[in-house]
C-alpha positions as CSV (number, residue, x, y, z in Angstrom):
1,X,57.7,-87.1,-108.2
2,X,61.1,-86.4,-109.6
3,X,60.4,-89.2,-112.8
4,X,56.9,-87.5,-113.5
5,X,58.6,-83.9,-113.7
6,X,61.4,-85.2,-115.9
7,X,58.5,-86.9,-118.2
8,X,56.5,-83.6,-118.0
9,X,59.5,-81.0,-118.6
10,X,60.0,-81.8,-122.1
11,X,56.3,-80.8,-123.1
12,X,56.2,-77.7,-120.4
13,X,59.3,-76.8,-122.3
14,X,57.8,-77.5,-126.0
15,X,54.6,-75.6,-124.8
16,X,57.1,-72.4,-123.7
17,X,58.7,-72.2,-126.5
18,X,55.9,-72.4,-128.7
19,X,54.2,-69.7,-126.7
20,X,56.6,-67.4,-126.6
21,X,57.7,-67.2,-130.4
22,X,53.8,-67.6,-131.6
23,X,52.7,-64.7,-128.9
24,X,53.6,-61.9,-131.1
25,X,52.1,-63.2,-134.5
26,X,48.8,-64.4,-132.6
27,X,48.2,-61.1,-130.4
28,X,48.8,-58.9,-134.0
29,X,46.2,-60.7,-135.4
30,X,43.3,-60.7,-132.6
31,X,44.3,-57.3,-131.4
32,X,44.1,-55.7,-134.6
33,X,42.0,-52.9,-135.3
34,X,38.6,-53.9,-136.3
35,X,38.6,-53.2,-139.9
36,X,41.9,-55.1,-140.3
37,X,41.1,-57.5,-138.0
38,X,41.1,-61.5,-139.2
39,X,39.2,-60.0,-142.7
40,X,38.9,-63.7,-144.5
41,X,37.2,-64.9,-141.1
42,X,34.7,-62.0,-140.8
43,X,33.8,-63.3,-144.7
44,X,33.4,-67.1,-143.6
45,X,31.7,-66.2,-140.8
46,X,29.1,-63.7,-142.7
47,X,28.4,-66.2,-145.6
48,X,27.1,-68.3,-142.9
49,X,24.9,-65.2,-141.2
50,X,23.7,-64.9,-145.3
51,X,22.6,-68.7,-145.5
52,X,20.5,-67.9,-142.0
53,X,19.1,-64.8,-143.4
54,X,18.2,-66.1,-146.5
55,X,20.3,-63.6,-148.7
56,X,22.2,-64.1,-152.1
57,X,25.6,-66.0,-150.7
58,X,27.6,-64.2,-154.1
59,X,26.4,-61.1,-153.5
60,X,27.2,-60.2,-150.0
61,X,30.0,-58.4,-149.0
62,X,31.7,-57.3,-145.5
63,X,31.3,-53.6,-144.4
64,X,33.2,-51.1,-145.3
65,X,36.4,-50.5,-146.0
66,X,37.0,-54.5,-146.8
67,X,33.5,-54.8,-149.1
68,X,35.1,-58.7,-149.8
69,X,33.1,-61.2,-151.5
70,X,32.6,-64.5,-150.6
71,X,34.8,-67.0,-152.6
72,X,35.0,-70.2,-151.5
73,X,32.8,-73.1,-152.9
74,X,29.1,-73.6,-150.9
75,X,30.3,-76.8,-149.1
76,X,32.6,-74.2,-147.4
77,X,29.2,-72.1,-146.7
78,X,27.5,-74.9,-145.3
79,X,30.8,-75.3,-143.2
80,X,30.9,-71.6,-142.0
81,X,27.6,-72.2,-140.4
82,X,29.3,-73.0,-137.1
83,X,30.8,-69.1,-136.9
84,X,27.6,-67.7,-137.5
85,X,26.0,-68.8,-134.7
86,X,28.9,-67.9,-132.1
87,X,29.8,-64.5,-130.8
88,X,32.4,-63.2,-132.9
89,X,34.9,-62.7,-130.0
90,X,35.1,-66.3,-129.7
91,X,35.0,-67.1,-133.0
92,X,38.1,-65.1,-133.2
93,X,40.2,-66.2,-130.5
94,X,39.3,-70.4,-131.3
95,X,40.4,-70.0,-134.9
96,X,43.3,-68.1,-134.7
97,X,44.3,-70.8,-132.2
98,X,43.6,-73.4,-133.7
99,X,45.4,-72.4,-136.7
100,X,48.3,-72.3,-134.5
101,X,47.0,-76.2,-133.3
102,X,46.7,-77.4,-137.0
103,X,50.6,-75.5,-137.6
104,X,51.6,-78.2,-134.9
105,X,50.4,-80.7,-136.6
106,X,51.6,-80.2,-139.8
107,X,55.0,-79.7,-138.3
108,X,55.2,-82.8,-136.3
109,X,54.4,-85.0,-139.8
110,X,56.2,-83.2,-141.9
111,X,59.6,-82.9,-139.6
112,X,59.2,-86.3,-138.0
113,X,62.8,-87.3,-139.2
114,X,64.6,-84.7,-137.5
115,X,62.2,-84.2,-134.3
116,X,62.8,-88.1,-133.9
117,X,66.9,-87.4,-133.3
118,X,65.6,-84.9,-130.6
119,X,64.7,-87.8,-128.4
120,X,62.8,-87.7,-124.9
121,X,63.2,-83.5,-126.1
122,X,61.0,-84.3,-128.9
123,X,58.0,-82.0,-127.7
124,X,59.9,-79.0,-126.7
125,X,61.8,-79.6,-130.2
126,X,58.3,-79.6,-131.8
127,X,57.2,-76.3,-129.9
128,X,60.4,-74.9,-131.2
129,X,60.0,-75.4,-134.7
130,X,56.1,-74.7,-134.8
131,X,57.0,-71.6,-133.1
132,X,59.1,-70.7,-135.4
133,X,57.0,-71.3,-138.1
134,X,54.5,-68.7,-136.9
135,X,57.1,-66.0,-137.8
136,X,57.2,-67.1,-141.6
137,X,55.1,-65.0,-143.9
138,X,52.6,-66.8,-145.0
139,X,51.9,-68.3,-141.9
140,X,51.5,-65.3,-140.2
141,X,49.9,-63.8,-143.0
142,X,47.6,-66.6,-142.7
143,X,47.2,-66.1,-139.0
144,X,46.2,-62.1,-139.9
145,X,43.8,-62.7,-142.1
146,X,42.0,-65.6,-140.0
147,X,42.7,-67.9,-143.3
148,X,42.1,-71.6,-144.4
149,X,45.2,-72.5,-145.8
150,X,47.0,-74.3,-142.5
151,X,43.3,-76.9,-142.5
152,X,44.3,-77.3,-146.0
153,X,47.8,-78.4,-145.6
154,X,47.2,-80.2,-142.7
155,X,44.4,-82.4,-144.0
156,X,46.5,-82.8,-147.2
157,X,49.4,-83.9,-145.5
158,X,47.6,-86.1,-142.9
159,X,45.6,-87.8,-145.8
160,X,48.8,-89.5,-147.2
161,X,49.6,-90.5,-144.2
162,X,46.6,-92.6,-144.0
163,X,46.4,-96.2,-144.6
164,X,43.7,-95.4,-147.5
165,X,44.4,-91.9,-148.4
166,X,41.5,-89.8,-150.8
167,X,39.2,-88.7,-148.7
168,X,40.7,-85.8,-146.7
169,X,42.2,-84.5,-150.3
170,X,38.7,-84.5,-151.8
171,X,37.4,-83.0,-148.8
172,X,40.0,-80.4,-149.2
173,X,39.4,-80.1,-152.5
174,X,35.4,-78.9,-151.6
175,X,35.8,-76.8,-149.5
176,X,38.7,-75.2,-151.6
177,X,39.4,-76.0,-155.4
178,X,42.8,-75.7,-155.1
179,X,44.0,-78.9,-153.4
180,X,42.1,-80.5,-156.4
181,X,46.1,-80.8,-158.0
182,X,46.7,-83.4,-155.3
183,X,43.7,-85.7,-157.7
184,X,46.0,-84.8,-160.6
185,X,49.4,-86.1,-158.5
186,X,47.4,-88.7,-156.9
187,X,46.4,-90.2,-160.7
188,X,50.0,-89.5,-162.2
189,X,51.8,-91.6,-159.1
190,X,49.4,-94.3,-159.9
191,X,47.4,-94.4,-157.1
192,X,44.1,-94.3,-158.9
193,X,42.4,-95.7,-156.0
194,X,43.1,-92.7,-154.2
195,X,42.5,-90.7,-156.5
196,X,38.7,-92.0,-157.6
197,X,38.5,-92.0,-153.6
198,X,39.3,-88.2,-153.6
199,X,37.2,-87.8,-156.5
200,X,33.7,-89.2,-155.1
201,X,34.5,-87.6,-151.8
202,X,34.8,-84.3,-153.3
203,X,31.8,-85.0,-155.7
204,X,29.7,-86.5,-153.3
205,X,30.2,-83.3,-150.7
206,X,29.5,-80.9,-153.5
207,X,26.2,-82.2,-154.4
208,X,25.2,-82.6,-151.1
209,X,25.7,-78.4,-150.8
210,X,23.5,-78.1,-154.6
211,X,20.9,-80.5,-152.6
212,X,20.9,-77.9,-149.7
213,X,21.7,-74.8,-151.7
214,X,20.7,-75.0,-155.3
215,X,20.5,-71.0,-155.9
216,X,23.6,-70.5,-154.5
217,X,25.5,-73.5,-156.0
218,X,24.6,-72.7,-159.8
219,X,25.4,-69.1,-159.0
220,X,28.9,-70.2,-158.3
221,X,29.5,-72.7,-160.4
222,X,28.1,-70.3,-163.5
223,X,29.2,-67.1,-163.0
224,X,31.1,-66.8,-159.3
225,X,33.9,-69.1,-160.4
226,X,34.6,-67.4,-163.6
227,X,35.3,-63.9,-162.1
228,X,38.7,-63.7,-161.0
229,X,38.3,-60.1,-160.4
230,X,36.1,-61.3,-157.5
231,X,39.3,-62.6,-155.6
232,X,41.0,-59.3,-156.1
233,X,43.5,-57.7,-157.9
234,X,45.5,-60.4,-160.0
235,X,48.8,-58.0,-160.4
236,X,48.8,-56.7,-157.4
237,X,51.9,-58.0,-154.9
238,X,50.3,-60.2,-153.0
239,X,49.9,-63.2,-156.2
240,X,52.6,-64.5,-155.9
241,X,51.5,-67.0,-158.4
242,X,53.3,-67.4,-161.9
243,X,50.3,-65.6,-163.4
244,X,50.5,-62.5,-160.8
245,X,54.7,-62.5,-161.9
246,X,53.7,-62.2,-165.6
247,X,51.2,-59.7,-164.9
248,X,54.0,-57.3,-163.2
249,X,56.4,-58.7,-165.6
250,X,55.2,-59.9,-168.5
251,X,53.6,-59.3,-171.9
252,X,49.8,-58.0,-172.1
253,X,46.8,-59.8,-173.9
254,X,47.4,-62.5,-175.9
255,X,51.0,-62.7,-175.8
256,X,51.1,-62.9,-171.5
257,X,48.3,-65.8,-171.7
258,X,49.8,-68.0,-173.9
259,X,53.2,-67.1,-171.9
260,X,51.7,-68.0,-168.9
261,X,50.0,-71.4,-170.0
262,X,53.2,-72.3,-171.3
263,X,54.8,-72.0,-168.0
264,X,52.4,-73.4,-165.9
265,X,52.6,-76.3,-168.4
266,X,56.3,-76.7,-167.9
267,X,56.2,-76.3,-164.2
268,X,53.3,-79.1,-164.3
269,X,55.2,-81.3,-166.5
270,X,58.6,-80.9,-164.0
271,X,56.6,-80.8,-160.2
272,X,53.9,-83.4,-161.0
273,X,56.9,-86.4,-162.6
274,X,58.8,-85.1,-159.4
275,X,56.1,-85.7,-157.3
276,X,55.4,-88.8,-158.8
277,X,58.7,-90.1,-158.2
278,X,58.7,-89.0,-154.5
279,X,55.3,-90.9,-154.1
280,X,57.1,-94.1,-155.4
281,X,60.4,-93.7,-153.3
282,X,57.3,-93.5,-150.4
283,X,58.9,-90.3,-149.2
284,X,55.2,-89.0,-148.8
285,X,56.6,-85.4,-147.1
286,X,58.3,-84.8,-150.4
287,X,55.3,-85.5,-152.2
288,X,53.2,-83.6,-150.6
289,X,55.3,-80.5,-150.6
290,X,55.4,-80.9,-154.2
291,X,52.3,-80.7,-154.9
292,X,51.5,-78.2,-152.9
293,X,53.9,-75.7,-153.9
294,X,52.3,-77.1,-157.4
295,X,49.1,-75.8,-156.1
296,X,50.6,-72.3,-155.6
297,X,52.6,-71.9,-158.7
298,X,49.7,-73.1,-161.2
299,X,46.7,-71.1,-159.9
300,X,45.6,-67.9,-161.3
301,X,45.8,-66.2,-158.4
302,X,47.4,-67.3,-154.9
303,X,48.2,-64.7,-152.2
304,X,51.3,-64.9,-149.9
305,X,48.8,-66.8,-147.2
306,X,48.5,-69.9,-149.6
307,X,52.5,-70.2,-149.2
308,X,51.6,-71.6,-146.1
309,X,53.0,-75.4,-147.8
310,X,56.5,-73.8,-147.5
311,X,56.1,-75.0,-143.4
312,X,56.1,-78.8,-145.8
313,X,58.9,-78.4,-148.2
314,X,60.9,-76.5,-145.5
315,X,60.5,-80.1,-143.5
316,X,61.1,-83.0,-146.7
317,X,64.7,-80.3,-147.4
318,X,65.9,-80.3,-143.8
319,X,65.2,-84.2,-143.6
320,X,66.9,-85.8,-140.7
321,X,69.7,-82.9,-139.9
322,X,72.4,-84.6,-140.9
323,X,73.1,-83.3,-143.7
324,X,74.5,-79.9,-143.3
325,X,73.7,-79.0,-146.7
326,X,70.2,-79.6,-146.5
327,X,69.5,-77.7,-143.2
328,X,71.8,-74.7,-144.5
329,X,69.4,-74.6,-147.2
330,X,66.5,-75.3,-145.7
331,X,67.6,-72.1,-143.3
332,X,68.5,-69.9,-146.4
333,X,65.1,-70.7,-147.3
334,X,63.3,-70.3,-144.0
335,X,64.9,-66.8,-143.7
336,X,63.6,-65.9,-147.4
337,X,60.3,-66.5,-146.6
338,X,60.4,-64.7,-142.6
339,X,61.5,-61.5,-144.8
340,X,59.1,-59.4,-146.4
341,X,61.2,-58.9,-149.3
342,X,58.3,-58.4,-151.8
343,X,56.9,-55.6,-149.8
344,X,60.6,-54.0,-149.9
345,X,60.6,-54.1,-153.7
346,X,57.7,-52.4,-153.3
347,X,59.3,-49.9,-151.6
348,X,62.5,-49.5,-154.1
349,X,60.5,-49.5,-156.7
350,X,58.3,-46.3,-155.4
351,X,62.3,-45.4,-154.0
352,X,65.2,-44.2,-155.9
353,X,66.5,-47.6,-155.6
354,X,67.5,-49.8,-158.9
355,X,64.3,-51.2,-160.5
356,X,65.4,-54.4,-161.5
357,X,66.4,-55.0,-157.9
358,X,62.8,-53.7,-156.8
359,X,61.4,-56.0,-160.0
360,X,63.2,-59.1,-158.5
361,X,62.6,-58.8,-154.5
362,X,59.0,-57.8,-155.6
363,X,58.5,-61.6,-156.9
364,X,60.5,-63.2,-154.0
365,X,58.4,-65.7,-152.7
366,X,57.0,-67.2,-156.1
367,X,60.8,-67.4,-157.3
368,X,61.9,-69.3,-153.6
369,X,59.2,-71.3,-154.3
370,X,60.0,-72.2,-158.0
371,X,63.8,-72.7,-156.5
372,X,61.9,-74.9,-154.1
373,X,60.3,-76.9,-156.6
374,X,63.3,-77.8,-158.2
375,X,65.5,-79.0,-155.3
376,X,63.2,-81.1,-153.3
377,X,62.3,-82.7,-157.3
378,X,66.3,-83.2,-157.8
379,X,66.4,-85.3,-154.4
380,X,65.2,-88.5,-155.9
381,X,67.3,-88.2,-158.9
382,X,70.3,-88.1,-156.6
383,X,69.4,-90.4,-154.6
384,X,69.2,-93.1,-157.9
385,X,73.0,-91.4,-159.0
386,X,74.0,-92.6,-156.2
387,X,72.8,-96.1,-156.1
388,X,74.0,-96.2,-159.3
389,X,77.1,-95.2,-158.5
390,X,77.9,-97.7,-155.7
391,X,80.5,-100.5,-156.3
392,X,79.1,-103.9,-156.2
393,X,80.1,-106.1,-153.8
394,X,82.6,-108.7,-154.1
395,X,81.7,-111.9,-155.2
């Protein structure tokens, strides 16, 4: 009795833990009021009510006051299909928790090195940290809005984990474009059977969902797609992308779009050789985290809730714990991205407060993750210094 209770307190402990710090995060978002309530899931789950009813998947919107479009490609119709057919309080209440499921997932690969030093405490070490991510911003952004973005990392992460990676990426990659930069990383690394793996997957479930829905497939593909405006507005707060900075920031016209391809072709250039080099050195967490803030950084638009990779790179900079360094920084960052510091520039800039200081908390999150970017892609070049640096042994 006494060994199966000290086998079983570890987990009841985990389980607590995670409870008790993803309790408030989870009951804001299903207790919401009803307009505000999980708004992205209400979309998924109505493009599948449109593909029963028969109606134009592109030109549906929720009721007022969200009136938000569909977006996603038509594989991720053919996916919603599932919610359409369930009463919506249980749709609500198995997403939302199974986003929390997926954040444990993605937390137990990507800080394996440091939950492994927590021993026979590993579970309740795991709760702790999962927990904790919950409280991040774009996590629980995530969780508010009933988004996709946890499945995303998670099948991302778990794909390079696999003994023949590609097909979870391409996967990924139809249901949402986005995670199509993982093709790019998984080409540039050299793993080009990956990547053609990745490819075919991704092809292979998008003409599947033309087969099945024709209309609604060339209406995306030819006019959907192209309308940014249809994922809402591009300056506003929320895109934290480089575009959305240079938007707020930035020149207009011309000028801005040639500013912004130029960055995102220098932030390319430095992530994707970085993640490259991480893919080599087989620290796969690294990778990943890479790429995925890549995936942030380099799209036209991508709202706080796509920052959900920071749960990743937060994981490859902490590493094992035992470097102080690397966990102080991997708290400093943490803590950036539990604040809502973009929302207070918002407020000091409709303040009396400075307006540069407003400017700069206003684009918080894109700038941690740009500072993110470049640490976890100075890792492996230290790592070589150092190797380098090492006296050889005597002869």
């Amino acid at each position: 009795m006494r060994l199966a209770v000290r086998r079983a307190l570890p987990h009841l402990v985990g389980a607590l833990l995670l409870a008790a710090l993803a309790w408030a995060p989870v009951r804001a978002a299903l207790l919401a009021p009803w307009w505000e309530r999980l708004v992205d899931l209400r979309v998924y789950r109505e493009a599948g009510q449109s593909l029963l009813a028969g109606e134009p998947l592109y030109e549906h919107l929720t009721p007022v006051p969200d009136l938000l479009p569909f977006t996603y490609p038509p594989v991720a119709a053919l996916g919603a299909l599932p919610l359409a057919l369930l009463p919506a309080g249980v749709v609500d209440v198995a997403w939302t928790l199974g986003q929390v499921a997926l954040l444990v997932l993605v937390v137990h690969l990507a800080w394996a090195p440091l939950l492994a030093r927590a021993g026979r405490w590993r579970p309740a070490a795991l709760g702790a940290l999962a927990g904790a991510a919950c409280r991040l911003q774009p996590v629980e952004d995530g969780l508010a809005f009933g988004q996709v973005g946890v499945l995303l990392v998670a099948l991302c992460l778990a794909d390079h984990r696999r003994r023949r990676p590609g097909a979870l990426v391409g996967a990924a990659t139809a249901l949402k474009l986005t995670p199509g930069v993982f093709l790019v990383h998984l080409w540039v690394a050299g793993r080009r059977r990956a990547a053609l793996t990745a490819l075919a997957t991704a092809a292979a479930l998008t003409v599947l969902a033309a087969l099945a829905l024709p209309e609604a497939s060339w209406d995306y593909w030819t006019r959907a797609l192209l309308d940014s405006d249809r994922l809402g507005a591009n300056a506003g707060t929320s895109n934290q992308a480089l575009r959305g900075v240079l938007l707020r920031l930035g020149p207009g016209g011309a000028a801005g779009t040639a500013l912004w391809l130029a960055a995102v072709a220098a932030v390319a250039w430095y992530g994707f050789r970085a993640a490259a080099r991480a893919a080599r050195a087989g620290d796969e967490v690294r990778a990943v985290a890479l790429v995925g803030l890549l995936s942030v950084l380099l799209s036209p638009v991508a709202w706080i809730h796509h920052l959900a990779w920071v749960v990743v790179a937060l994981g490859a900079l902490a590493g094992d714990g035992r470097s102080w360094r690397r966990v102080a920084a991997a708290a400093a960052a943490a803590a950036l991205f539990a604040l809502p510091l973009p929302w207070t520039g918002v407020a000091v800039l409709v303040g009396d407060g400075p307006q540069w200081w407003g400017r700069l908390l206003q684009q918080a999150y894109c700038l941690g993750a740009l500072a993110l970017l470049v640490v976890l892609g100075q890792r492996g070049r230290d790592r070589r210094r150092l190797r380098a640096r090492r006296p050889l042994p005597a002869p």
